[in-house]
N, C-alpha and C positions, 0 to 999 in steps of 0.2 A: 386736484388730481382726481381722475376718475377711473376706476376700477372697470374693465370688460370683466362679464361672465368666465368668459375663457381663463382670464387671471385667478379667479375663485377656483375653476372647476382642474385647471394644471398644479394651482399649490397645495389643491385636498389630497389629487391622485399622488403626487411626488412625497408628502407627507404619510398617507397610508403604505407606498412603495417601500420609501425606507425604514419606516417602523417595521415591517415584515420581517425585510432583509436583515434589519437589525437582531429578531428574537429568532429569526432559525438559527441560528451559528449555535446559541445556549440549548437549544429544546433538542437539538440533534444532538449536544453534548451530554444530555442528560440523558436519553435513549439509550446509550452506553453504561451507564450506571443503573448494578440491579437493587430491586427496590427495599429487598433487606438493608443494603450496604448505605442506603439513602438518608433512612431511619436512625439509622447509628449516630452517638453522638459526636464520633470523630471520622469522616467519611473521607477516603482517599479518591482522590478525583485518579479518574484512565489515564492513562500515559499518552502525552499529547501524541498523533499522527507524524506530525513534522521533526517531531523533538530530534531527528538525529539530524537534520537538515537544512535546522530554524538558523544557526549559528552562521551557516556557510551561504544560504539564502540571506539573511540580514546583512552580511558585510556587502554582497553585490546588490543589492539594493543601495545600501549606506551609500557604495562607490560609484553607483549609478547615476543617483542624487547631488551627490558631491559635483560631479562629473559635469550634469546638465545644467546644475546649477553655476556653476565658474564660467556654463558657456553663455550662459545668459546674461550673467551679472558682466563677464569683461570680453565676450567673443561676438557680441554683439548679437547676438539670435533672436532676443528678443524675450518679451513679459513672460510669454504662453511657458517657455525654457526656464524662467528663473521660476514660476509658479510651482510647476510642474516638478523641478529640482528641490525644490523646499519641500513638496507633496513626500515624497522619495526619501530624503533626509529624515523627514519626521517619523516617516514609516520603517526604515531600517534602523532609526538609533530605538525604537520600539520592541526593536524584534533584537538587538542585542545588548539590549540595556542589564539582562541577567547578569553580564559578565561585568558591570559595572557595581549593581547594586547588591547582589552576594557578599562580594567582600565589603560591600562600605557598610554594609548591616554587619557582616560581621566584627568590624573594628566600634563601630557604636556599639554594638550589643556587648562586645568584651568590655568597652569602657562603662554600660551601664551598670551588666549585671558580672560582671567576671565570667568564669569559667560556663555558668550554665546558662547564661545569654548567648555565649558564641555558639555555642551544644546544639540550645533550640533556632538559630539563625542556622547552622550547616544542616539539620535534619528536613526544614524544609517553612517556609512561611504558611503551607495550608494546614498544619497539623496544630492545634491550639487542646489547651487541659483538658482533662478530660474530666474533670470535676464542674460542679457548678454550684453558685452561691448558695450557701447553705448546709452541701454536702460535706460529711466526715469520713 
């Protein structure tokens, strides 16, 4: 197998491309949080942008996916359709998996810890003790 130049010099760019794409989403999230709040040992992250929208955006995606994907898999359309549909699927049960794993954390966490498992599952999964080993 022989490697063109071009091959190298398309997998560096595509590589640097998405690495970028990948750390703005966080460094633009963190510009939002001010820098006292940062330092703290229990810091509340900004209230997502989407968060009143994420819900009703996820199921049409979900049923978008679903949708593309059936027509791929048995309407005949084709790979590009089934790909494409799985793409979809993966990305909406993503974006609505809270309403899934809320409660199943909460019935683990009653079954682990009783009452103050379930407490700290409904308060919220970013919020953790506010002590540290050692402290009294």
């Amino acid at each position: 197998m022989v490697f063109a130049p071009r091959t190298v010099v398309v997998g560096l760019l595509v590589g640097v491309v998405v690495t970028v794409l990948s750390a703005l989403g966080p460094a633009l999230k963190s510009v939002r949080v001010p820098p006292v709040a940062a330092l703290q040992a229990v810091a509340v992250p900004p209230p997502a942008r989407l968060g009143r929208w994420r819900s009703a955006l996820g199921l049409a995606v979900l049923g978008g996916g679903l949708t593309l994907l059936g027509f791929g898999l048995f309407g005949g359309a084709g790979i590009q359709a089934t790909g494409g549909g799985a793409a979809l699927v993966i990305l909406g049960a993503a974006m609505v998996s809270q309403w899934v794993t809320r409660p199943a954390l909460a019935v683990i966490g009653w079954r682990a810890r009783g009452r103050r498992g379930l407490h700290r599952q409904r308060r919220g999964w970013q919020r953790v003790p506010g002590r540290r080993v050692g402290e009294r």
